[in-house]
Backbone as a ProteinNet text record, in pm:
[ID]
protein_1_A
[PRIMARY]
XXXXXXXXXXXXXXXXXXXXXXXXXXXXXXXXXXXXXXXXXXXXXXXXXXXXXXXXXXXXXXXXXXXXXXXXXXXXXXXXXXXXXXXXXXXXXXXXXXXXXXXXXXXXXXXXXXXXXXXXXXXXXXXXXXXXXXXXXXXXXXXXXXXX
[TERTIARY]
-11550.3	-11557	-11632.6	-11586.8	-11635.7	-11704.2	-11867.7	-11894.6	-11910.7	-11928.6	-11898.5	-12092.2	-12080.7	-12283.3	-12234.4	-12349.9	-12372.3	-12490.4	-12380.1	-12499	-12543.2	-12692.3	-12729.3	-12799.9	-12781.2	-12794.9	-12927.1	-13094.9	-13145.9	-13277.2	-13277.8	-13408.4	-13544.2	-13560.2	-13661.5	-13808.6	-13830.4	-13922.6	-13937.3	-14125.9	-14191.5	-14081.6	-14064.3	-14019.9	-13859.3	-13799.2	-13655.2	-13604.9	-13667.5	-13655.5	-13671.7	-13758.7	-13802.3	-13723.1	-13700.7	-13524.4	-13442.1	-13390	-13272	-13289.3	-13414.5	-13435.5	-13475.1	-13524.9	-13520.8	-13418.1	-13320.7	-13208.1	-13098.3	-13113.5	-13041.7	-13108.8	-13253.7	-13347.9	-13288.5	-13261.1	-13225.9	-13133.6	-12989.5	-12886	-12816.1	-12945.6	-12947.8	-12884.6	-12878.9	-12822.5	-12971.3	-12879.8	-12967.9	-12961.5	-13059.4	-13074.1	-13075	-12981.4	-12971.5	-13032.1	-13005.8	-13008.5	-13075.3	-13126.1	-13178.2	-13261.9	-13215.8	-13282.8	-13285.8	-13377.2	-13366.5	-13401.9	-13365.2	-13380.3	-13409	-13464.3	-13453.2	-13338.9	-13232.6	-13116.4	-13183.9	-13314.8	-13367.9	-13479.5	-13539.7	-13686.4	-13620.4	-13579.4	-13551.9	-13470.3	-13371.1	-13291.5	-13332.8	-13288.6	-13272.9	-13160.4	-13103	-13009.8	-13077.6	-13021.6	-13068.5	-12951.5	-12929.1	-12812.6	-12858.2	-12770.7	-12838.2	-12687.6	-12680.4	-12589.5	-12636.8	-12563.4	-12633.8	-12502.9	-12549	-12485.5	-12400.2	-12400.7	-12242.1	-12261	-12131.3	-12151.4	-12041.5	-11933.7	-11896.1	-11974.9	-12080.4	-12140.2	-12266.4	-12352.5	-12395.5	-12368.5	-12234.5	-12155.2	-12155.5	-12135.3	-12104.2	-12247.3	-12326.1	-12475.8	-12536.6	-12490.2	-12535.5	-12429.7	-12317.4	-12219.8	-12281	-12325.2	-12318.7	-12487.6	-12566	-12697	-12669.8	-12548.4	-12499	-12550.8	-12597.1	-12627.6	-12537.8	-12505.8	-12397.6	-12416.2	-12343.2	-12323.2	-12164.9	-12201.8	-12020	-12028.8	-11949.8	-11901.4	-11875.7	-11921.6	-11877.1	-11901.9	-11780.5	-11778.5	-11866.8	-11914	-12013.5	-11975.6	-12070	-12070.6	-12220.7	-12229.4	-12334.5	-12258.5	-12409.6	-12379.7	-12511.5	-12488.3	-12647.5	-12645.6	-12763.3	-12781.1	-12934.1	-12943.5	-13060.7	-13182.3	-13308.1	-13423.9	-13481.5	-13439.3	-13479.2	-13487.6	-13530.6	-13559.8	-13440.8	-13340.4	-13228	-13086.5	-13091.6	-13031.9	-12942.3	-12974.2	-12941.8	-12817.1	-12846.3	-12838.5	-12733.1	-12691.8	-12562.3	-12481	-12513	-12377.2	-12305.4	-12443.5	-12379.1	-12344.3	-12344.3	-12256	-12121.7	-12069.1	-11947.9	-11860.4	-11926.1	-11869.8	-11890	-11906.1	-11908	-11774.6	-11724.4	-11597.4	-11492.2	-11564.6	-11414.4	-11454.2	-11395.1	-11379	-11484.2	-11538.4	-11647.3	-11799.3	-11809.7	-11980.4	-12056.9	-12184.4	-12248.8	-12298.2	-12254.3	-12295.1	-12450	-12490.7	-12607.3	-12598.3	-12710.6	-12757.3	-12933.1	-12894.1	-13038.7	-13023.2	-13174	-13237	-13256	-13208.8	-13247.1	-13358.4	-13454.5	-13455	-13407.5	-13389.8	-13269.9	-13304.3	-13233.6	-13230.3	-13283.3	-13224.9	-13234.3	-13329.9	-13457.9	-13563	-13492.6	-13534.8	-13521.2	-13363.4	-13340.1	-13227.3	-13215.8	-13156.4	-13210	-13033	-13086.1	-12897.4	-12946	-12822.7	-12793.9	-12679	-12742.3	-12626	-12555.6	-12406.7	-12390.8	-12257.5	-12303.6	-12173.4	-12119.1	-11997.9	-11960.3	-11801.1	-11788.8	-11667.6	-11539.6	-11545.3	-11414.8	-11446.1	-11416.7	-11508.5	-11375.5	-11244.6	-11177.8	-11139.9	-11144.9	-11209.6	-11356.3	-11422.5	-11553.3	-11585.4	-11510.9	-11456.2	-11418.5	-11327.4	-11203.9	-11342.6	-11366.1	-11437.6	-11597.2	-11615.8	-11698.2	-11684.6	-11544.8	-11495.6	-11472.8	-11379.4	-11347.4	-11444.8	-11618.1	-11698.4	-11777.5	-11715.9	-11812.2	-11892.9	-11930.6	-12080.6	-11986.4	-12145.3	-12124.2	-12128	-12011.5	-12025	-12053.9	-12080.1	-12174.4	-12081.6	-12042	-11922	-12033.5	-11992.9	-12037.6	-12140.1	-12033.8	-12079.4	-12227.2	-12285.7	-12385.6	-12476.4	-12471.7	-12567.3	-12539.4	-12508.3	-12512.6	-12402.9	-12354.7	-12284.5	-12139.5	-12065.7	-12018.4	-11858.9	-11792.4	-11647.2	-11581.8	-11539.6	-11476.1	-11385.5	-11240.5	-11163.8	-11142.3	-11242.3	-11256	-11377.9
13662.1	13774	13734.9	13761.9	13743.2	13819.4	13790.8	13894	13849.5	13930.8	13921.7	13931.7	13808.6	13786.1	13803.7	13860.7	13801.5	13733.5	13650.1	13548.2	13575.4	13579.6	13646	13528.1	13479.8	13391.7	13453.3	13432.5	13463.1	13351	13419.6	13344.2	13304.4	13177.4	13199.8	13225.7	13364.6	13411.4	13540.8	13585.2	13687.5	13788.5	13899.8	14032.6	14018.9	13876.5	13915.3	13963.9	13893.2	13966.7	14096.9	14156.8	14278.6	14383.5	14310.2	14386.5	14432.4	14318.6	14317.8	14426	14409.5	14503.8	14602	14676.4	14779.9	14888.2	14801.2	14823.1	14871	14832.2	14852.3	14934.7	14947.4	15106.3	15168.3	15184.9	15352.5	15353.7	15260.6	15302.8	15321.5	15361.1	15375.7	15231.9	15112.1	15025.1	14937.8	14918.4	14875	14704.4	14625.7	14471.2	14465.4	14380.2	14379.8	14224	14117.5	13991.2	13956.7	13851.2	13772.2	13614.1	13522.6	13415.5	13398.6	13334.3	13316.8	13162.1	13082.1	12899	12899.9	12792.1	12706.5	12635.5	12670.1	12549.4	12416.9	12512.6	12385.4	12487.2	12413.6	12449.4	12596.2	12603.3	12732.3	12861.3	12823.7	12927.5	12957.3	13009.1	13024.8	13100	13130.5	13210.8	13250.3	13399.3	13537.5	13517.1	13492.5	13487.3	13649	13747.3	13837.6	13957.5	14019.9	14084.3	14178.6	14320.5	14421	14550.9	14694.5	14785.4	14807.4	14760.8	14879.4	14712	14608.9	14484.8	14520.6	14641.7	14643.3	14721.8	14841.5	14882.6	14751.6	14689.3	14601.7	14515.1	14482.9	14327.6	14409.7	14540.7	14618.1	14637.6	14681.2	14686.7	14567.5	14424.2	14328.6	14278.8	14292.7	14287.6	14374.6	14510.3	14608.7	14553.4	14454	14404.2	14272.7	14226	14161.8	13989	14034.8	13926.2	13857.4	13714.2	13687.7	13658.4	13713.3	13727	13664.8	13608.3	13654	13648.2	13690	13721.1	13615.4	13606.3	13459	13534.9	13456.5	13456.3	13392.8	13446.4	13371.2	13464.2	13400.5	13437.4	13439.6	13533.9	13574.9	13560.6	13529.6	13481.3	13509.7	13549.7	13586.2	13493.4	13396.6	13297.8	13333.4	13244.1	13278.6	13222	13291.8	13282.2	13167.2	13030.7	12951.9	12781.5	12705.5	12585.5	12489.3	12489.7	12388	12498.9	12650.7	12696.4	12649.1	12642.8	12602.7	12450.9	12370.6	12253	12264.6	12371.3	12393.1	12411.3	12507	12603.4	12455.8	12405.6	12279.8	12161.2	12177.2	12029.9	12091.4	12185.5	12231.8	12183.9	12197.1	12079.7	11928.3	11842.1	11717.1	11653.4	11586.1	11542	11663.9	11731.3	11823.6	11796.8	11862.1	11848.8	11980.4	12050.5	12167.3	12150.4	12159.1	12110.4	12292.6	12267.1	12353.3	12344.1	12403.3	12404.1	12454.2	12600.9	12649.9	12724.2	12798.8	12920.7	12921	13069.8	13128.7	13166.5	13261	13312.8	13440.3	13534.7	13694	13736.1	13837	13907.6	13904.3	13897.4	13964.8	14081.9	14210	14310	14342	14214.4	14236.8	14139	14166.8	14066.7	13958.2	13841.4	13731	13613.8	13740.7	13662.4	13622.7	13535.6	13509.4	13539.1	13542.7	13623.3	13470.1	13406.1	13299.5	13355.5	13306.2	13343.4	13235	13182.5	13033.6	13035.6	12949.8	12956.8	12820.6	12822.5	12710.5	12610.1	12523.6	12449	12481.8	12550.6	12560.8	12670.1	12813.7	12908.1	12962.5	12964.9	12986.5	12859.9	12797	12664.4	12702.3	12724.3	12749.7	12863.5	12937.6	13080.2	13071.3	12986.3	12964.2	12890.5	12731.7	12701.6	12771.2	12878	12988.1	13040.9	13136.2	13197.5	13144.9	12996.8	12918.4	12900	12923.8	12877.3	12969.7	13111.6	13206.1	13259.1	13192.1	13198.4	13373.2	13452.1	13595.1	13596.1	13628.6	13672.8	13798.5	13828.5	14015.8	14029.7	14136.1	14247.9	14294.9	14349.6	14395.3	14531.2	14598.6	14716.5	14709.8	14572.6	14505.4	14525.6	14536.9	14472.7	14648.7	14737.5	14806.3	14805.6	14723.1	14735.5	14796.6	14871.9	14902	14790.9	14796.2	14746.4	14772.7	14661.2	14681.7	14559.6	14586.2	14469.6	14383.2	14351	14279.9	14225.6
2063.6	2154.1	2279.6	2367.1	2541.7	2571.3	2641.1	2698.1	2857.9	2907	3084.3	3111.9	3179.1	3258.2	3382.1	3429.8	3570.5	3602	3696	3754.2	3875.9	3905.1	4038.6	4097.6	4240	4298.4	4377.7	4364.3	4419.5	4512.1	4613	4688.6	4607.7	4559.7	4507.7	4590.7	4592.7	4665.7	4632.5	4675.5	4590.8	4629.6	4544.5	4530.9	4490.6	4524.4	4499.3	4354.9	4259.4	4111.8	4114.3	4150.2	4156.7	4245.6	4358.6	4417.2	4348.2	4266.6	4182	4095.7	3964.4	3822.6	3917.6	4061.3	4089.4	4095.2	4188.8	4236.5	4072.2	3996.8	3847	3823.7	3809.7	3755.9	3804.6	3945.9	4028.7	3948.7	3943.4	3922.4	3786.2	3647.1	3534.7	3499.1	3526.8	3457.3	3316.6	3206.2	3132.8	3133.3	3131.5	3116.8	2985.1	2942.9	2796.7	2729.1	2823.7	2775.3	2952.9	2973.4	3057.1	3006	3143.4	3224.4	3280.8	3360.9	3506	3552.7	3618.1	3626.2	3768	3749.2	3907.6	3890.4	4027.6	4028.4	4208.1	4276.1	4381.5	4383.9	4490.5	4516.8	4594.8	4626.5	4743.4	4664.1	4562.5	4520.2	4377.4	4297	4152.7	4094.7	3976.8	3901.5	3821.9	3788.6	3704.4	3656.5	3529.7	3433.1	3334.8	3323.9	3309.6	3233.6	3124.7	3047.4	3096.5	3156.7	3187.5	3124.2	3098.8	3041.4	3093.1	3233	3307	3444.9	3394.1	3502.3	3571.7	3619	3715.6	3830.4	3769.1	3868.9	3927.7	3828.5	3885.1	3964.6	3968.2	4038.9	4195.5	4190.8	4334	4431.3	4340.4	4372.1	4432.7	4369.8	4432.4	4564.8	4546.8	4655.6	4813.9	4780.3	4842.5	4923.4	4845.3	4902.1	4965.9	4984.2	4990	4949.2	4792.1	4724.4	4666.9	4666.4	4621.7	4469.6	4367	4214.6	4191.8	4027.4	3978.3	3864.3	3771	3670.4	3582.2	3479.3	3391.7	3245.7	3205	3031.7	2920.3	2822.2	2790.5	2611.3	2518.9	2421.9	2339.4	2302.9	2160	2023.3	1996.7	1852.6	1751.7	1615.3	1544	1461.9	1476.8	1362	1248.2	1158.8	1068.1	1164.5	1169.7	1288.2	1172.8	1158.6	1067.5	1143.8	1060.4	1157.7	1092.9	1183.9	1190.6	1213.7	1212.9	1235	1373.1	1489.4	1615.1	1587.3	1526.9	1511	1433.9	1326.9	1241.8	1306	1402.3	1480.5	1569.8	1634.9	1755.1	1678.1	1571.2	1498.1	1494	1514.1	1485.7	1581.4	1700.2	1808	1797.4	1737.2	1749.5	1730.2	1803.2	1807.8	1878.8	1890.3	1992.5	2157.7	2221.9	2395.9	2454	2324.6	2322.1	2371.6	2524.2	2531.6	2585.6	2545.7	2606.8	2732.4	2825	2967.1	2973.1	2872	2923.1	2823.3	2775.9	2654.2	2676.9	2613.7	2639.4	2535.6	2465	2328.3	2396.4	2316.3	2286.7	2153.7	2188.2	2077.1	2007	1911.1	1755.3	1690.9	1687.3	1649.6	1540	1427.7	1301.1	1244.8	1187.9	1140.2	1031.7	1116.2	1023.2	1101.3	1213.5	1263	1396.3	1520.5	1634.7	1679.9	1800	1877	1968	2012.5	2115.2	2216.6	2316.8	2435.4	2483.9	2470.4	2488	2622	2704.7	2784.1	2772.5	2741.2	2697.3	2788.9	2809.6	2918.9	2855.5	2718.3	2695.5	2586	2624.3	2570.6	2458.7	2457.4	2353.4	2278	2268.7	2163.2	2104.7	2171.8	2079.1	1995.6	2069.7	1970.2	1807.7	1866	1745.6	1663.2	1700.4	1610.8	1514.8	1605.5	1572.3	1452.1	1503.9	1378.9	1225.7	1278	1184.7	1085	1180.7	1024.7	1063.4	977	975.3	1032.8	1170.1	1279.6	1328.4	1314.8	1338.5	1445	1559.4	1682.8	1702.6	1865.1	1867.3	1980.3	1971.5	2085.2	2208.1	2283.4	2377.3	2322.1	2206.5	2150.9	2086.9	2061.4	1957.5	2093.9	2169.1	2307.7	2377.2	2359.9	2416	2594.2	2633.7	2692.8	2760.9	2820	2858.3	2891.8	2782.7	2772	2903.5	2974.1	3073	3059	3114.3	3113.6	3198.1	3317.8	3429.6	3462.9
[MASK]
++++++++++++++++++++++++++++++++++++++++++++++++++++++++++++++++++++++++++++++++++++++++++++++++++++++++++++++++++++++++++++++++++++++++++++++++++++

């Protein structure tokens, strides 16, 4: 299952975070998942799952921040030591790499949610499913199903 991030391209400089999660407060949007990186000394990305990402994607358009939309996937593994390391052997020998993933909360004690964006994201699906690894819907995250 796909969920839709946005990626927010921001200045790295005081208040711009705080722009952004403002700008979503007014407009009832909920942050469901977040990270945020240095990609240079000057910029950074807010990789960020939010409740309603077509009103967000407009909000940042409309600030005329530049964002976009990328596919990405959750997944709930056991909050255990080698858990991580099961799921990514599943790729060894396929054309399946991880570009980037972040760690969520996990809802449910004892278990850790991964956020994975991956170079070939219905291949990793498949091999997902194939071995049982519990994927999470949009509905799991509170988000707002949209088909774009």
């Amino acid at each position: 299952m796909k969920l839709k991030q946005l990626s927010i391209f921001l200045e790295n400089a005081p208040g711009r975070l705080y722009e952004v999660t403002k700008a979503f407060g007014a407009a009832g949007i909920n942050l469901r998942a977040h990270c945020i990186c240095d990609s240079s000394h000057d910029f950074g990305v807010l990789r960020i799952l939010v409740s309603d990402i077509d009103t967000a994607r407009r909000i940042m358009m409309e600030k005329y921040v530049p964002a976009r939309v990328d596919d990405v996937v959750a997944i709930e593994i056991d909050d255990t030591p080698g858990s991580l390391s099961q799921v990514l052997e599943l790729f060894l020998g396929t054309r399946v790499n991880v570009e980037y993933m972040y760690a969520v909360a996990g809802a449910t004690f004892g278990k850790a949610v991964m956020i994975f964006c991956f170079n070939d994201i219905d291949l990793a699906i498949e091999a997902l499913r194939a071995n049982g690894v519990t994927l999470l819907d949009a509905e799991a995250f509170g988000i707002l199903d949209t088909k774009g």
